[in-house]
N, C-alpha and C positions, 0 to 999 in steps of 0.2 A: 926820344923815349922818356927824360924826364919830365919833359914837358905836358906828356900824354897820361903819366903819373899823377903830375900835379893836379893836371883836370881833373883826372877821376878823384883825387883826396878832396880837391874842392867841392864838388858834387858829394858826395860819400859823408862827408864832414855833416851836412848839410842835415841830410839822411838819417845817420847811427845816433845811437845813445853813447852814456858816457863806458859803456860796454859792449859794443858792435850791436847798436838796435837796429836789425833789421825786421822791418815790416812782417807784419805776420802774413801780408798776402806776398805769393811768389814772386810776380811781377807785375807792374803796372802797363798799360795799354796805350800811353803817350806816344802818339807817332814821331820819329826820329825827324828830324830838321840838319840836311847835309850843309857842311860848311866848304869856303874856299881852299881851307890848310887845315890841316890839324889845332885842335884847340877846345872851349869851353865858353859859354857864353852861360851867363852873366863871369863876370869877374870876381874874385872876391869883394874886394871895396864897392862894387853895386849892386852886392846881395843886402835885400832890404833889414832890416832888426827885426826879431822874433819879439813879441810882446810878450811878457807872463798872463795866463791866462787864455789869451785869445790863440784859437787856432790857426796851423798856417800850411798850404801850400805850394810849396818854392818845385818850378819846372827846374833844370838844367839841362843842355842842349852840349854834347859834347861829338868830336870826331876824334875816331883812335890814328896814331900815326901809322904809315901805310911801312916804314923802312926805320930803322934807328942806326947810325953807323953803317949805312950801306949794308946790313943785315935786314932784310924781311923782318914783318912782324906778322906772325902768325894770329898770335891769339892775347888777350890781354882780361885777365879774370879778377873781379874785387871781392878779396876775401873777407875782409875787417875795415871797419869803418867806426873807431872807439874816441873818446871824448865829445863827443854831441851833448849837445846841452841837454838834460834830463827833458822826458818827456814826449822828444822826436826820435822820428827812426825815421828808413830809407826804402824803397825799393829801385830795381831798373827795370827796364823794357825787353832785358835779355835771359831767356833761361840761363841757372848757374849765374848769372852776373858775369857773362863770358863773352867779348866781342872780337869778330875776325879784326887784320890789319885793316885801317884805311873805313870799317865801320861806323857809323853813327850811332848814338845813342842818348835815351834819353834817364834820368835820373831825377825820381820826384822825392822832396822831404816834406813830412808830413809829420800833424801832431799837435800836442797842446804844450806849450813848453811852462816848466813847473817850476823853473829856479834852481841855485840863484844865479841873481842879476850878473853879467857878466862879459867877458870875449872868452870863447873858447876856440883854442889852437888843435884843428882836426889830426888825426895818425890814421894814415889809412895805409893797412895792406894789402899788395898785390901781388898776383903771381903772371911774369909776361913770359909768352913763349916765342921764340927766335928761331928760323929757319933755319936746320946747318946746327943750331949751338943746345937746342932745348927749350925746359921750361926753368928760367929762374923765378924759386918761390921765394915768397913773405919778404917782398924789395917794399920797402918802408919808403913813401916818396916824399915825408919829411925831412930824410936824410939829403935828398941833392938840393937842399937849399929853399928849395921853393914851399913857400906855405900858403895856406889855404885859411880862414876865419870864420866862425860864425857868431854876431851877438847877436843878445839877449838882453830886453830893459823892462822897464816899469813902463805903466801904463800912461803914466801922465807926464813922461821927461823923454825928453828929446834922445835922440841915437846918437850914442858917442862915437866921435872918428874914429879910425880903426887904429889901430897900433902896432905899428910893422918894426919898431924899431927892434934891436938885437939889445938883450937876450932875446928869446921869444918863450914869452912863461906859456905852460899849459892852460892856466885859467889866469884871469885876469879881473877878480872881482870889479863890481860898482858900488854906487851908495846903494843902499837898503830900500825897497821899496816901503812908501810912506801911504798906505792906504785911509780910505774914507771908514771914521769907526762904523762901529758897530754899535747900537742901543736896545738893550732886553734886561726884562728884569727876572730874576729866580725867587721866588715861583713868581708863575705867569699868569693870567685870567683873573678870574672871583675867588676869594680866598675866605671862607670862613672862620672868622678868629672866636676864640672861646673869650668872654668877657674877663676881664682881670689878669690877661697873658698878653703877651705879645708875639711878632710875626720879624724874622731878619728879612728884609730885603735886599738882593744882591744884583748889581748891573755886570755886566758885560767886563769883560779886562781883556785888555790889549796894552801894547807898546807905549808907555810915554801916556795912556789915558789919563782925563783931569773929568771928576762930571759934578753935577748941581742938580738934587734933587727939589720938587716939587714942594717938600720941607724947607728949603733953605739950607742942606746937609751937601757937602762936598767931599765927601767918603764915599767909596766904592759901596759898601754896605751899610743899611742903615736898621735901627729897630724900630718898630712901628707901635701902638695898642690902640688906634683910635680908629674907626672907621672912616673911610675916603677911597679917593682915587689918584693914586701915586703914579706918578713917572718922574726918567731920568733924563739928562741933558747931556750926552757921553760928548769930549773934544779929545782932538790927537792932538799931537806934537804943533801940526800945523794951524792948530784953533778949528779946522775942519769939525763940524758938530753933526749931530743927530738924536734924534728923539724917542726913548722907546713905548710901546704901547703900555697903555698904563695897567696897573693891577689896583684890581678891587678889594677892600678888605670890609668883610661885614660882620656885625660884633654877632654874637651868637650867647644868649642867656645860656651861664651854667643849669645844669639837672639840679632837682629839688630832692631830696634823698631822707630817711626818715628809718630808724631799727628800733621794732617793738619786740617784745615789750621795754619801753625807756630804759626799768631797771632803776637803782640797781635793783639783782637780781640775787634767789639762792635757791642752793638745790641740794638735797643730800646725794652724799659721796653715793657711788653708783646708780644714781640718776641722770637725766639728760634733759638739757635745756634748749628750747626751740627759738631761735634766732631770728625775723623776717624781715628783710629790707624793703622799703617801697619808694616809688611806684615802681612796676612788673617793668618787664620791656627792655631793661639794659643790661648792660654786662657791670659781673660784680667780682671785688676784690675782696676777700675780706682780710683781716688782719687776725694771727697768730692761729691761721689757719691756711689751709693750701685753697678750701672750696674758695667755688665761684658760680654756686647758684643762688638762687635767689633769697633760699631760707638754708639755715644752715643748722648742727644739732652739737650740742658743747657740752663735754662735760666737765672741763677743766677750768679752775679761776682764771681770773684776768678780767683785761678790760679789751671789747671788742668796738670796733669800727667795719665800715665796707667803704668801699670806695667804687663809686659806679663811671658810667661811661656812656654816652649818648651814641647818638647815630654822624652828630659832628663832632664825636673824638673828645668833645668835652668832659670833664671829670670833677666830681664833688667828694666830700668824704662825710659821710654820716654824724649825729652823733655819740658818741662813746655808750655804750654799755655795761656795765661792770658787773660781774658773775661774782658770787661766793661758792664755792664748795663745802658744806658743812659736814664733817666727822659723822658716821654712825658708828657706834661704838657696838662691838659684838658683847651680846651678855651671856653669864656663864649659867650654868645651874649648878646646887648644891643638894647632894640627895643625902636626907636622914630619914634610913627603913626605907620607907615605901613614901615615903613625902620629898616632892622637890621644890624646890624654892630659885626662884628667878634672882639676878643681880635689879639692884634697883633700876625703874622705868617711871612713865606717868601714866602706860598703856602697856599691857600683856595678854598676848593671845597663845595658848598653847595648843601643839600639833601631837599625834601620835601616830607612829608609823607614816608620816608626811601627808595625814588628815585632819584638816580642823576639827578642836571639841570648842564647838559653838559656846558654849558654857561657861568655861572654863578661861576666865579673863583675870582672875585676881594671880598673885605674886606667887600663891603654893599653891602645887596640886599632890593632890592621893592620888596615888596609882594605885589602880584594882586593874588592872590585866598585864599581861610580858606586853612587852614591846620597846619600840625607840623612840622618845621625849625629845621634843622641840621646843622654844616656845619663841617667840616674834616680839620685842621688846621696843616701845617707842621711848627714845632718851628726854632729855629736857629740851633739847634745842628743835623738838620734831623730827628725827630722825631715828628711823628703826633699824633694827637687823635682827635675822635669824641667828638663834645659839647653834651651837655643836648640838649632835642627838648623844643622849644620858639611854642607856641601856637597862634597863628592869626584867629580871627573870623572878622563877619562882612565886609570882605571886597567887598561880591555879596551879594544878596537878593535872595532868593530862598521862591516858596511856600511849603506845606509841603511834596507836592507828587514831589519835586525834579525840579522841571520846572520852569526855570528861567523867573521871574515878571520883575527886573529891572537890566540890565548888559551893560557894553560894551564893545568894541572888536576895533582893537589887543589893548592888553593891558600887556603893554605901548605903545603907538603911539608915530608914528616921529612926528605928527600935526591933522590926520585923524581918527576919530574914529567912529562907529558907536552905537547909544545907541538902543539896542534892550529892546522890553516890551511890556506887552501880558495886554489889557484891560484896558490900562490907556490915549486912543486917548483924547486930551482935557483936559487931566491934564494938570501942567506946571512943566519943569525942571528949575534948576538954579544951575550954576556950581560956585564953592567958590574955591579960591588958598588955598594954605597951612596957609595964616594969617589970612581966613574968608573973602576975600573979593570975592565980587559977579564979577564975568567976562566974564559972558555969562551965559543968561536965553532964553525961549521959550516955548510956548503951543508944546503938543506933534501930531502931524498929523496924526501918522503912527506908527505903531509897529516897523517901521525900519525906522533910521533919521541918517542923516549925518550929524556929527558936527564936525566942523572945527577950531581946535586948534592949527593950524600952527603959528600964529599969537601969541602964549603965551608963554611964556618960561619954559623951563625945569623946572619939578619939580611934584609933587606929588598934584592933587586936587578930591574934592569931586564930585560929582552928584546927587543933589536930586530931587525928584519927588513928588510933593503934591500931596498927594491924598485924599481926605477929609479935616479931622483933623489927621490925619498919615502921615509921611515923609518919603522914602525911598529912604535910600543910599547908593550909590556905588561907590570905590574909583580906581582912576585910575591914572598910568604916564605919562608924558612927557617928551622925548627923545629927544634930536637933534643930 
């Protein structure tokens, strides 16, 4: 019985991984080969070396024993088949892995075996069943002495004799396999370099590498900036060499880059300055800003750059532009009476009710109607701004449905003016200068009256109309 053990651990061994690999197909279809006795063929010691790498088919030919101890053997089952060299597994010719007493059988290992290098010592489990006694499970046929081997080598070294001596290690390492290097370089092909940069080039690494580049460099990596055709000369341990394909490197003229207006540049505060890089066509950075089109709009000091970008990755930076932001300074107005007066400018346009009076350009203006006063003040450095609106009542009389009681017209006069008013014939008017003094009074005759202020001098006066105990006033210029 241990004998018929051993056979199946030696086959099995062969077979499993270092985990019971058993084959993913059920069973294989090798026709069985009867022997004279009970037994196994190949032997250990004439089972050939598993190479790393190369695939292998190992047959095994075995017969179960018919009686152990004068006890039958019914049935003999492989349940586990654990320390196989990585890589391989097993299958048999028996459903279950189950054969009667006295059955033949056959046991294929198959696989690609992956390492490492080694002898490995098989444990295989079996469950035999005995006529009369049962089934004894998980009988370990390592235990009765007998063992079983399978090795594993390199490719280019001989198969080491087997190793039966006692202890009996589970693995049994070897030397390290010494392979044929390897030669590539990173990055690989045609390589566009931006002119005035440089490009690392990296070869291959492995164990113990030594290489000699195409430069005269004997560094794994090198840095490059000049156009050519680079390769590496990779050697192992063994001086073994190899060659890798070479990389191209070809210089690539930086982008030509250009932001007008040159500059420097100025703008008055709440303005904006238009920025354009050229030529069209690339991607753009600019500086002390996030944009990245092509024309940009600023309206903050500083000094600007772009930084462009080609279609090979290459990149230039413009050069500088430098912005001013210049102050406009808000002007006030000053109202005396019915006159206002601008803060000093070199330019003044005044508005009313947020309309331009064309006209009306120098530093004071008369107001002859209500309303809200603006005016638009250009400073010394070119820079304007609108004032605050100055608010003017009382300069006409109005009743409440809009229709003018007391007014007159044009206003400001060269000398001629007329005072219009609706229901006051037989009141009396009386006109006062700018110091209060009376310089013309009269009973009113007519809703429409010519009064003659040629005779007066420039200047700003009033107009009032008694009417009862009520006085109504309206204030008017004179022009020469």
């Amino acid at each position: 019985m241990k004998k018929i053990l051993l056979s199946f651990l030696a086959v099995t061994l062969m077979a499993a991984g270092a985990q019971a690999q058993h084959c993913a197909a059920a069973t294989n279809s090798v026709t069985p080969v009867p022997f004279g006795s009970p037994g196994l063929q190949p032997y250990p010691e004439n089972l050939p070396c598993t190479v790393i790498g190369v695939p292998v088919i190992d047959t095994i030919y075995f017969q179960n024993f018919t009686t152990v101890q004068s006890l039958p053997v019914q049935s003999l089952k492989i349940d586990t088949i654990s320390n196989l060299p990585p890589g391989l597994c097993w299958t048999t010719n028996a459903a279950n892995n189950t054969f009667a007493g006295g059955a033949a059988g056959v046991i294929v290992v198959s696989g690609t075996p992956t390492g490492p290098v080694g002898q490995y010592q098989l444990r295989i489990i079996v469950d035999v069943t005995l006529t009369g006694i049962g089934t004894l499970p998980n009988q370990n046929a390592a235990q009765s002495g007998l063992r079983y081997w399978i090795r594993t080598k390199c490719p280019t070294v001989a198969c080491t004799t087997l190793d039966t001596a006692s202890p009996y290690p589970a693995y049994e390492a070897y030397a390290a396999c010494v392979g044929p290097p390897t030669a590539a370089i990173s990055p690989a092909g045609n390589i566009n370099l931006c002119s005035g940069s440089s490009q690392t080039l990296t070869a291959s690494s492995g164990t113990g590498y030594t290489y000699k580049w195409s430069t005269g460099a004997t560094t794994q990596s090198v840095s490059v900036n000049a156009a050519g055709s680079y390769v590496v000369t990779v050697y192992n341990a063994a001086l073994d060499s190899a060659v890798s394909s070479p990389t191209v490197i070809t210089l690539v003229n930086l982008p030509t880059v250009s932001v007008s207006p040159v500059g420097p540049d100025s703008i008055c505060q709440g303005d904006t300055a238009t920025l354009t890089a050229t030529p069209a066509g690339l991607s753009y950075a600019w500086s002390n800003t996030a944009a990245t089109t092509q024309t940009v709009y600023v309206t903050a000091s500083g000094s600007y750059t772009v930084t462009v970008t080609d279609v090979n990755q290459c990149t230039a930076v413009s050069n500088a532009v430098s912005l001013v932001v210049k102050p406009a300074t808000t002007p006030t107005i000053t109202r005396v009476g019915f006159v206002l007066t601008s803060s000093a400018g070199t330019s003044y346009q005044w508005f009313a009710n947020g309309v331009q009076l064309n006209s009306e350009t120098n530093a004071t203006l008369t107001v002859t109607a209500n309303g809200n006063y603006t005016v638009y003040v250009v400073g010394a450095n070119g820079c304007g701004a609108l004032s605050a609106a100055t608010s003017v009542v009382n300069v006409g009389i109005n009743d409440i449905n809009g229709n003018m009681i007391v007014g007159v017209y044009p206003n400001p006069t060269e000398g001629l003016l007329t005072l219009q008013t609706t229901g006051r014939t037989g009141d009396r008017y009386e006109i006062y200068d700018a110091v209060g003094r009376t310089v013309h009074q009269q009973v009113i005759s007519a809703d429409h009256m010519l009064i003659d202020m040629s005779a007066q001098p420039a200047g700003l006066y009033t107009l009032t109309v008694k009417h009862g105990s009520a006085n109504e006033t309206v204030r008017f210029a004179v022009t020469k």
